[in-house]
C-alpha positions, 0 to 999 in steps of 0.5 A: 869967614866972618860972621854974616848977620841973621834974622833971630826968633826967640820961643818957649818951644820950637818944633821942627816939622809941621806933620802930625807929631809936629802940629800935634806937639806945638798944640800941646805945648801952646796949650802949656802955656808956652810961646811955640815956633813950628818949622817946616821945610815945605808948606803947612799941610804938606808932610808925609803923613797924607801918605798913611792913608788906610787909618789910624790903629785903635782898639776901639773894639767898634766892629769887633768888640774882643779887640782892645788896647791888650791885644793891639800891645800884642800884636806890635810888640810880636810884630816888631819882634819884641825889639820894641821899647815895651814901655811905649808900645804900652803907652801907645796902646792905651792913649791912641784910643783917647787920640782917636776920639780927640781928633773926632771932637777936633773936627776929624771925619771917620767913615762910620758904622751903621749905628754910628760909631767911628767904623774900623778896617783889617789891616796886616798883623792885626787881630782885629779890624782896628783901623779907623779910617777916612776912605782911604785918606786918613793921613789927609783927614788927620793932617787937615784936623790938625791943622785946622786946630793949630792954626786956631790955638794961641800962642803958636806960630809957624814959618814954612819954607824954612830949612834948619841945618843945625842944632844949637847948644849952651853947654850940654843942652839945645838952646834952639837951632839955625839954618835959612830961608829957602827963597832967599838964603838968609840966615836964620836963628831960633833961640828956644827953651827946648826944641821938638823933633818931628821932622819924619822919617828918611827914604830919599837915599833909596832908588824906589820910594814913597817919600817925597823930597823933603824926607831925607833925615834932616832932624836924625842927622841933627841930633846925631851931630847934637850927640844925641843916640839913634836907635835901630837904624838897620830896620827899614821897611819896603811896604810891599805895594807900591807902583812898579809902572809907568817909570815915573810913578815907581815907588807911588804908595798903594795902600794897605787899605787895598789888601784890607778892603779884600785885595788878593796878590797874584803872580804871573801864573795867577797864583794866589802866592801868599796862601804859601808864604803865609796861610794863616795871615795870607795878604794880610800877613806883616809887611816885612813877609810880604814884601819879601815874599813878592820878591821872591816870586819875582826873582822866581821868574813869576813877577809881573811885566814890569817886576811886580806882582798883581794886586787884584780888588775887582771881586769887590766890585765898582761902587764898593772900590769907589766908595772905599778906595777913591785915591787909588782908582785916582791915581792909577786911573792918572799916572798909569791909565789903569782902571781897579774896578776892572783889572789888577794893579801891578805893584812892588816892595818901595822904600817908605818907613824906618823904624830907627830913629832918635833915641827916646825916653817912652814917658817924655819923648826926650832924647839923650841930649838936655833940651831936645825931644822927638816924636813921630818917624824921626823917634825910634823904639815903638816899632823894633824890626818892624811896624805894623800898618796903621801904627803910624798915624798913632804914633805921632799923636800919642808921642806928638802930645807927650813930646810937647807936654815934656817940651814946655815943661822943659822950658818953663823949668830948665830952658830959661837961660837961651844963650846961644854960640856965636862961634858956632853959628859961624861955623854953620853958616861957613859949612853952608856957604862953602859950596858956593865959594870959588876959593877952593877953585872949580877943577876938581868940584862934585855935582850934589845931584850925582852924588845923590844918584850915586848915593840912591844906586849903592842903598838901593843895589846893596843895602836893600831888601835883601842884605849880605856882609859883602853888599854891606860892606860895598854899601858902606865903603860907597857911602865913605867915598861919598862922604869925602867927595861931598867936601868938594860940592860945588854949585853956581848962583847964589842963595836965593832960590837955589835947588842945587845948593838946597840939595848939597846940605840934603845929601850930607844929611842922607850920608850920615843917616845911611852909615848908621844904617849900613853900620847897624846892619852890619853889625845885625847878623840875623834876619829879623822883621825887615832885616833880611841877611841872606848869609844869616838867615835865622834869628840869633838868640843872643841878637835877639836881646839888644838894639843898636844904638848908632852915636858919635865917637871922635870924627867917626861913628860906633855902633853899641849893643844896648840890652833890652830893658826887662818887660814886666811879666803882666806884659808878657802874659798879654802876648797870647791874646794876639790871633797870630801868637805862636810860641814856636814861631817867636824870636827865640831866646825870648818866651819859653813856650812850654811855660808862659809865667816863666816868661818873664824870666826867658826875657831877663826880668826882674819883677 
């Protein structure tokens, strides 16, 4: 059809996302110098960072001065069982505890100390009580910081309520991106010098989740279709609390804070059940244990009524769980008429983290595609197999800072020629408009929102917590069926204000993501942080060397072994500072417990 006309923006730095790693990238690359668009599907303020609500992880050393950024490199890179892109969990350790204290001169509020420093929780897998916090609002408190500065720095501007569907290219590199307004339909093209992915993560393909609408892949689709590499697909992390009941609240996030403020989990027989799945972390054990350990005692026949576990914090007291966790005496006290001060909460393993994402460099946060960099959920490569709780609010602003430094960088030097293709702005809006054109006639058409449903039972039943060739295999070829039927979608109306069709572009982009999972799993045959296999329940030494890097080959997908870059022997020798580090229990084939200077050699390093 022939080429609709559009409304056209031009900037130095486009980010796509209005989160923390979004607000904090555009700050960045404002502060740069440079002319910088921030988009976001929903409204500003609004993003799933207000879901990480225990705190941000920071060897601050505040209550416990043995902590520092050597021991909480430790204890990420051993809780993501060394898949980790070293580099970056370096990086991160050393510049989250400058963020921190960024966001408080920026306005943020932290629960304090009694002399006044900037108090700090326990958190799973830490060694430290290391988590700054608000309550247990932190996400909130960072999302209202954030803003509050990026709406007062120069040279930035955003549109909300806009949805990007395609990245656009001049030659190898992204010159910026199209899509639509999502009250109207109009068509929407924003030329860019480089463009920030930060558009969060992807849950919304799962039956039980914590993410909320808009998190189903847009940006890691994008850049897939872009070329670019996604990186650890098959590591997707059920947080161990969410609600269980009433039905309409299953999968609503329960906080790690709970278990950090003292919360104990019970079974049906009022056992303390992580004191056997894990006596030295116990509650506070990685998610990736624990969620896997109250599955297991619900498919024991000690779960609670509704298929959970109870989560016990009444010990603590009325006006310490007031003043501590006041969100959650909220939201159990509205949505399931239950009072925490006086009885347990009933919960269970939720979809609500990935830790694939977009293949990124550690020191830029560029993507293997000229132009275009990501930072946040949508990046992979800090986390490997598994994310320990607190990282994530980090994350998007150490990476959300550096993405938007390289961006403008980029565009000052590289990204002045922002030519785009016309031909492939037709292209888009055609794929765009083709579920509502009556040419390909109505008799044999698909509803989106079945197909999602569809979509939601096979990831769920299959590709879930718990993961054999067999279920693989069926989720995969559920997802390949899907993927053909989604060629039929078809919905009435027109473009303005239009659920359905907002919904027909969502599910494509929730396929792809699910086939690099699935495919990525597969190709995984090995238990490893939240990858579970049932027929390969040990690690492999061999498995344990490589991430899997999903891209496009042709009009298919392939999956690549990509060896783990060296770690330099200086690093390796920090893993003994965390409290948890147990040799004999490491992925093997890495560290050679009877001789740590050898160490390095045992993870193939050169230095």
């Amino acid at each position: 059809m022939p080429l609709e006309s559009y409304i056209t923006h031009e900037c130095d730095v486009l980010v796509i996302g209005a989160g923390g790693a979004g607000m904090r990238a555009a700050i960045a690359a404002a502060e740069a110098g440079c002319r910088t668009i921030v988009v976001t599907k929903s409204l500003l303020g609004k993003a799933h960072t207000v879901m990480a609500e225990g705190g941000i992880a920071a060897g601050l050393g505040n209550v416990d001065s043995d902590d520092g950024w050597e021991v909480h490199f430790a204890d990420t890179m051993l809780g993501g069982q060394l898949l980790n892109n070293w580099r970056m969990v370096e990086i991160y350790a050393h510049e989250v505890i400058d963020r921190v204290y960024e966001l408080e001169r920026w306005g943020g509020l932290f629960d304090r100390t009694e002399d006044g420093r900037i108090m700090q929780r326990a958190f799973g897998a830490h060694s430290w009580k290391r988590l700054a916090h608000v309550g247990d609002r932190t996400g909130l408190e960072l999302i209202r910081t954030c803003q509050d500065k990026l709406v007062h720095t120069e040279r930035t501007e955003t549109f909300m309520e806009y949805t990007l569907t395609r990245l656009l290219k001049n030659g190898d590199r992204v010159v910026g991106a199209m899509g639509y307004r999502r009250n109207d339909g109009k068509f929407v093209v924003i030329k860019a010098g480089a463009t920030v992915l930060a558009s969060g993560g992807w849950g919304r393909m799962y039956r039980y989740t914590s993410n909320s609408w808009e998190g189903t892949g847009d940006g890691a689709a994008m850049a897939y279709d872009a070329g670019a590499d996604l990186i650890d697909m098959e590591f997707v992390q059920f947080h161990p609390t969410g609600m269980v009941w009433p039905p309409g609240a299953r999968g609503i996030l329960v906080t790690e804070a709970v278990r950090g403020e003292g919360g104990l989990l019970f079974n049906s027989e009022h056992q303390r059940f992580m004191l056997e799945y894990d006596p030295v972390k116990k509650e506070l054990s990685s998610r990736d244990v624990v969620a896997r350990s109250i599955y297991k005692e619900v498919k024991a026949g000690r779960g609670s009524p509704h298929g959970g576990a109870f989560l016990d914090i009444t010990h603590r007291g009325a006006d310490y769980i007031l003043k501590k966790l006041p969100s959650m005496y909220e939201q159990f006290h509205a949505l399931a008429s239950v009072d925490i001060t006086r009885e347990a909460m009933e919960v269970g393993p939720t979809i609500h983290y990935t830790m694939g994402g977009v293949r990124v460099e550690a020191e830029t946060a560029a993507t293997t595609v000229p132009g275009l960099f990501a930072a946040g959920e949508a990046a992979g490569g800090l986390h490997g197999a598994n994310r320990l709780g607190g990282n994530s609010l980090g994350d998007i602003l150490v990476f959300g800072r550096r993405a938007g430094v390289a961006a403008a960088e980029f565009a000052r030097t590289r990204g002045v020629d922002r030519a785009i293709d016309e031909g492939e702005v037709a292209e888009e809006q055609d794929r765009l408009y083709d579920p509502l054109d009556s040419r390909h006639g109505w008799t044999d058409r698909e509803n989106p929102y079945h197909l999602h449903e569809e979509l939601q039972a096979a990831m769920q039943d299959d590709a879930g917590i718990g993961r054999t060739a067999e279920s693989l295999q069926r989720a995969l070829a559920a997802i390949l069926e899907l993927r053909e039927r989604s060629s039929r979608m078809r919905v009435v109306g027109h473009r303005d204000l239009n659920p359905g069709w907002h919904t027909c572009r969502d599910v494509a982009f929730m396929l792809t993501i699910s086939e690099a999972i699935v495919r990525s799993a597969i190709r995984r045959e090995e238990s490893r942080g939240s990858q579970w296999r049932f027929d390969f329940l040990e690690q492999d030494t061999e498995q344990g060397k490589v991430n899997y890097v999903s891209r496009r080959a042709g009009d298919g997908m392939a999956i690549d072994a990509a060896p783990l870059q060296a770690m330099p022997e200086e690093l390796v020798k920090l893993l003994p500072r965390s409290r948890f580090y147990d040799p004999a229990k490491l992925p093997k084939g890495h560290i050679k417990p009877e001789n740590m200077p050898a160490a390095a050699a045992a993870l193939g390093s050169t230095s």
